[in-house]
C-alpha positions as protocol buffer text, in pm:
chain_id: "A"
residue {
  index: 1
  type: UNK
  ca { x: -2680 y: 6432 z: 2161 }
}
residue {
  index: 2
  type: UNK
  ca { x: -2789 y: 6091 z: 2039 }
}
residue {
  index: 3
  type: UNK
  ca { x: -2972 y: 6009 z: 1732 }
}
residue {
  index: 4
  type: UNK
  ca { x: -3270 y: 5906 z: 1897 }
}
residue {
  index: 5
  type: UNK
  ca { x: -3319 y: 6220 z: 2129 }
}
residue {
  index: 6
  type: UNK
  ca { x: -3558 y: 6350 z: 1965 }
}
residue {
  index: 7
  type: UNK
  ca { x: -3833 y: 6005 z: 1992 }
}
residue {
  index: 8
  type: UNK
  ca { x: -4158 y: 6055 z: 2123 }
}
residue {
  index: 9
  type: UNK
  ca { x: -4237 y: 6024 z: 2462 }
}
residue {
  index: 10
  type: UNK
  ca { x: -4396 y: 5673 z: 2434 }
}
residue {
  index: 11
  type: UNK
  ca { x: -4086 y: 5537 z: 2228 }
}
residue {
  index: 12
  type: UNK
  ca { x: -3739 y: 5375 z: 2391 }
}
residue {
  index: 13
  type: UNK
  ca { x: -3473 y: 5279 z: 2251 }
}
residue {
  index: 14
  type: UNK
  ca { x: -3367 y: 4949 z: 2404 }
}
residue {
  index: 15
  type: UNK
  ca { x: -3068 y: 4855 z: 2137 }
}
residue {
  index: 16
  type: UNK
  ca { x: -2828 y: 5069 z: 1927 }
}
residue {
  index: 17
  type: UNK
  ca { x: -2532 y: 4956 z: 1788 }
}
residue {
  index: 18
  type: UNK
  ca { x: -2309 y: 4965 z: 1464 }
}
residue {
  index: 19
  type: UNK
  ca { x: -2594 y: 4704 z: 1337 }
}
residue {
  index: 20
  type: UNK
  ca { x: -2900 y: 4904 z: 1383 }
}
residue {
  index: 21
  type: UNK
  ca { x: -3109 y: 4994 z: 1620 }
}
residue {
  index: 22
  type: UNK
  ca { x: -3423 y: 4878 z: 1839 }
}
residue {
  index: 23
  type: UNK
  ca { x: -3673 y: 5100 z: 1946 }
}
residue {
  index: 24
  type: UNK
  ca { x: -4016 y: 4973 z: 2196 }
}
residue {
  index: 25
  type: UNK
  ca { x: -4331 y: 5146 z: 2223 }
}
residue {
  index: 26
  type: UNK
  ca { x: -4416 y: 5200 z: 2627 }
}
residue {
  index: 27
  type: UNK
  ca { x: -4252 y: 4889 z: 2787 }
}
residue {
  index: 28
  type: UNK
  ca { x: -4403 y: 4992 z: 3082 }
}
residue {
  index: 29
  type: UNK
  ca { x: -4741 y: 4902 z: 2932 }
}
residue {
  index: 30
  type: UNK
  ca { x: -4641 y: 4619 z: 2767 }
}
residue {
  index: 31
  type: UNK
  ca { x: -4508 y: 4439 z: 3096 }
}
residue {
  index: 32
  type: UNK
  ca { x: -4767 y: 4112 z: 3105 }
}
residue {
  index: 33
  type: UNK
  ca { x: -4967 y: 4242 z: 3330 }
}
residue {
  index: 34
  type: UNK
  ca { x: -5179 y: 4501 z: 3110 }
}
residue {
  index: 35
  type: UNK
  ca { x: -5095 y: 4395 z: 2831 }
}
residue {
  index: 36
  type: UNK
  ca { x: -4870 y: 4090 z: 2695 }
}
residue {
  index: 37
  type: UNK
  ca { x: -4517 y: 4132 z: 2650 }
}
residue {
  index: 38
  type: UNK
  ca { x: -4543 y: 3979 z: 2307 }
}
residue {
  index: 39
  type: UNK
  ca { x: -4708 y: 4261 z: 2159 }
}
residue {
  index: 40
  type: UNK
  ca { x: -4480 y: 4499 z: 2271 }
}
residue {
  index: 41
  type: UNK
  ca { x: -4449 y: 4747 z: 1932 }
}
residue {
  index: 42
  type: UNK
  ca { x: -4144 y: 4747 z: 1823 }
}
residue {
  index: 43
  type: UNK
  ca { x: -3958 y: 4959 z: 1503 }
}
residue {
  index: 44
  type: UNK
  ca { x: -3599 y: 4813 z: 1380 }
}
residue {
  index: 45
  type: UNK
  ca { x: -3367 y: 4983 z: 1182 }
}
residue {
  index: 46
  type: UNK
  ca { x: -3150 y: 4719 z: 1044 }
}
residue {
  index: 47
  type: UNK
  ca { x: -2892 y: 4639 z: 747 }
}
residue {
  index: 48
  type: UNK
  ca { x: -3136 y: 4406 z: 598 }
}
residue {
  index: 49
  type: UNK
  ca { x: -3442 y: 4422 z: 482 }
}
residue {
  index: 50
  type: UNK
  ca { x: -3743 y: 4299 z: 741 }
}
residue {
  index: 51
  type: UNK
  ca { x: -3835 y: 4016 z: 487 }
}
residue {
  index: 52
  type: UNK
  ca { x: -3517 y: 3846 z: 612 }
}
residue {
  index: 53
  type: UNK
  ca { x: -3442 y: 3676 z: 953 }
}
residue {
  index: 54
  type: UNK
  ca { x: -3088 y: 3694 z: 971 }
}
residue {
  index: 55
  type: UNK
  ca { x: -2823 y: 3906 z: 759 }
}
residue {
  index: 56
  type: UNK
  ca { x: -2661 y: 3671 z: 488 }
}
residue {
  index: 57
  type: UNK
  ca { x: -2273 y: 3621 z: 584 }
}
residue {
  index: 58
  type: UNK
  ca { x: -2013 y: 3805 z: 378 }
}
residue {
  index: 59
  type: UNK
  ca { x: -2274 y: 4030 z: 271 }
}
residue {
  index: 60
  type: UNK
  ca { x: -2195 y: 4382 z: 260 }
}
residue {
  index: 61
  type: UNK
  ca { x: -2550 y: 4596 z: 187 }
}
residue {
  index: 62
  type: UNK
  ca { x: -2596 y: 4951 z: 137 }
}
residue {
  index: 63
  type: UNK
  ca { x: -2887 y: 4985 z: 298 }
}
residue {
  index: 64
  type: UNK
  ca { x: -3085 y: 5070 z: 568 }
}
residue {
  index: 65
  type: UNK
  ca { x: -3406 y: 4948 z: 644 }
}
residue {
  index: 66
  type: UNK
  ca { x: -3700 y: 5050 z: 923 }
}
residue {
  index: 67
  type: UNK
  ca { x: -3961 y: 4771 z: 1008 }
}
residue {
  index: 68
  type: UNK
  ca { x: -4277 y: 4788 z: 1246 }
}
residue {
  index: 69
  type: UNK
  ca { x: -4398 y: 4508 z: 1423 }
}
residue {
  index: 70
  type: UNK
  ca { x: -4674 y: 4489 z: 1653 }
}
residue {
  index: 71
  type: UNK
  ca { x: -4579 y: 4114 z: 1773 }
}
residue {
  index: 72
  type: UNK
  ca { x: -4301 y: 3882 z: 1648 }
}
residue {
  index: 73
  type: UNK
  ca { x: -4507 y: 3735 z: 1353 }
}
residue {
  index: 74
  type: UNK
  ca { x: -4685 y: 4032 z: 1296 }
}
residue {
  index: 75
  type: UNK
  ca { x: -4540 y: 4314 z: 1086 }
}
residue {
  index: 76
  type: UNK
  ca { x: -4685 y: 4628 z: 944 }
}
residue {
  index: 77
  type: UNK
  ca { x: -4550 y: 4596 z: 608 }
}
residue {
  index: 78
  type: UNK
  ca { x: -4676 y: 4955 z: 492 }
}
residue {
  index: 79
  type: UNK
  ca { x: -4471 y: 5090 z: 752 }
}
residue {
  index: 80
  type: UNK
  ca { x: -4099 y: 4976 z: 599 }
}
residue {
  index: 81
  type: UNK
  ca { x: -3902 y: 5178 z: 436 }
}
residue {
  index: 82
  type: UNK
  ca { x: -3548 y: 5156 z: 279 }
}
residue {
  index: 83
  type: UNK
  ca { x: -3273 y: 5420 z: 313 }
}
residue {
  index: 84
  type: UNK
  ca { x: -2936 y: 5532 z: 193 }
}
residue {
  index: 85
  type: UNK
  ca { x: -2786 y: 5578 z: 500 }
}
residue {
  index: 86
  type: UNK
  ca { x: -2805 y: 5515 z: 864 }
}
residue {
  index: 87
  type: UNK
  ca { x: -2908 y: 5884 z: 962 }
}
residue {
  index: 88
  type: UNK
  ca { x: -3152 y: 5907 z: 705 }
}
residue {
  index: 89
  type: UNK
  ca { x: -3306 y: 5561 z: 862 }
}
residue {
  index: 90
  type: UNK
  ca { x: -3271 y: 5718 z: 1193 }
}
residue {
  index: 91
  type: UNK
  ca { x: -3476 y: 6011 z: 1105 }
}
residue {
  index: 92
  type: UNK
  ca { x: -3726 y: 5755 z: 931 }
}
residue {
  index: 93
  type: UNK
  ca { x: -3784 y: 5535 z: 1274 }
}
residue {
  index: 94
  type: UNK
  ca { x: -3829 y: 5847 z: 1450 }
}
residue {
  index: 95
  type: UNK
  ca { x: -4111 y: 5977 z: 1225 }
}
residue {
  index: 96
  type: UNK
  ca { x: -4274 y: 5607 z: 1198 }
}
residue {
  index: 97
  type: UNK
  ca { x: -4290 y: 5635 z: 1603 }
}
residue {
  index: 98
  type: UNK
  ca { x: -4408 y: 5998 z: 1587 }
}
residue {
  index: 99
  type: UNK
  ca { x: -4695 y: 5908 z: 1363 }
}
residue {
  index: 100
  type: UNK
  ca { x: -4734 y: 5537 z: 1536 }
}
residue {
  index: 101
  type: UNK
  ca { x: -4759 y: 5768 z: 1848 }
}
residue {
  index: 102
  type: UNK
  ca { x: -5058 y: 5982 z: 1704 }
}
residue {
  index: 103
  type: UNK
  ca { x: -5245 y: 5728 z: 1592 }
}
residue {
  index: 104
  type: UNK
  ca { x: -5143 y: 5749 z: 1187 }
}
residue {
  index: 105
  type: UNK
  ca { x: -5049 y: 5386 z: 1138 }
}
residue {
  index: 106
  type: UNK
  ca { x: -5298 y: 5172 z: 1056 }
}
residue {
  index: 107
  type: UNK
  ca { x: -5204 y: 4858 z: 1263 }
}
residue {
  index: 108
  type: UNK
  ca { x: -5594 y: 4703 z: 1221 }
}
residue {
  index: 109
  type: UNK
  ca { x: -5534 y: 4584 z: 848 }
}
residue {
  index: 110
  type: UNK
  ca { x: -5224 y: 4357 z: 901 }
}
residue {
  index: 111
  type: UNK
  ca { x: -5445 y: 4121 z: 1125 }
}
residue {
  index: 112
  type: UNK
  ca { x: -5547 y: 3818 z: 950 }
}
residue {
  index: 113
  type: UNK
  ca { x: -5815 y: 3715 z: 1235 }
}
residue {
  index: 114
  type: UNK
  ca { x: -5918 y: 4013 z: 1458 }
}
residue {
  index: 115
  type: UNK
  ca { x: -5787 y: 4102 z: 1835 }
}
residue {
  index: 116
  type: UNK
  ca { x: -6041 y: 4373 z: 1865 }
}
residue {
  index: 117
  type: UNK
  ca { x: -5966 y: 4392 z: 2262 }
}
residue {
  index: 118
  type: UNK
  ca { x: -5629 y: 4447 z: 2181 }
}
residue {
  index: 119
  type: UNK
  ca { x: -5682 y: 4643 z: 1915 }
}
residue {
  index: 120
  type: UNK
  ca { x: -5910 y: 4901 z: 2093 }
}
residue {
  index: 121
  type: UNK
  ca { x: -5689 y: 4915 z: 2393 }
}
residue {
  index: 122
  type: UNK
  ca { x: -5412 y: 5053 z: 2127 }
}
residue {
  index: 123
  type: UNK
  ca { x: -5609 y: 5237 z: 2016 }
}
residue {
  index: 124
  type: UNK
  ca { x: -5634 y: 5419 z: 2359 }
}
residue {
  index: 125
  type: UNK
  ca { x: -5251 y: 5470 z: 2441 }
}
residue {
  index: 126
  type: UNK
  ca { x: -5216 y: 5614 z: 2064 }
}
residue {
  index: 127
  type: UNK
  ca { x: -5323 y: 5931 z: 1941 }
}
């Protein structure tokens, strides 16, 4: 059993290491032809906190952290949370794809200028 065996159906993981983990939302959608790769949802669970691009050297955090982002530039900041330890984050990015899954995160609000098109098609493959 793996720590992410229990994702929804929707979700992959497509990294996990000792330095987090990566987790896509239907890559098979998401494959430039429906839709563009870009956008391709996408929850982290890193050792640093989404604010920051790279992990500082010599640092040494206790933390966990779980991020959403819709496209590279564009993250859902209600959606991170910070946790103890690497299960715990886990079990975090596991319920943020369960309720990204059904349709409970509001993705709309963290456009500045509308994709409506986008948006509604989303809309459609979530809950």
């Amino acid at each position: 059993m793996t720590a992410f065996d229990d994702l929804p159906e929707g979700w992959q993981v497509w990294n996990d290491d000792e330095d987090g983990a990566i987790l896509v939302y239907r890559p098979d959608v998401f494959d430039t032809q429906q839709f563009p790769a870009p956008c391709l949802p996408t929850i982290r669970v890193a050792r640093r906190p989404p604010t920051e691009r790279k992990r500082r050297s010599h640092s040494t955090p206790d933390s966990w952290f779980v991020s959403l982002r819709l496209e590279p530039e564009v993250r859902v900041k209600d959606a991170d949370a910070r946790f103890d330890a690497r299960d715990a984050a886990n079990a975090g990015a596991i319920d943020l794809a369960a309720r990204f899954d059904a349709g409970d995160v509001d993705y709309r609000g963290v456009y500045q200028l509308p994709r409506d098109d986008y948006l509604d098609e989303l809309d459609e493959l979530t809950g």
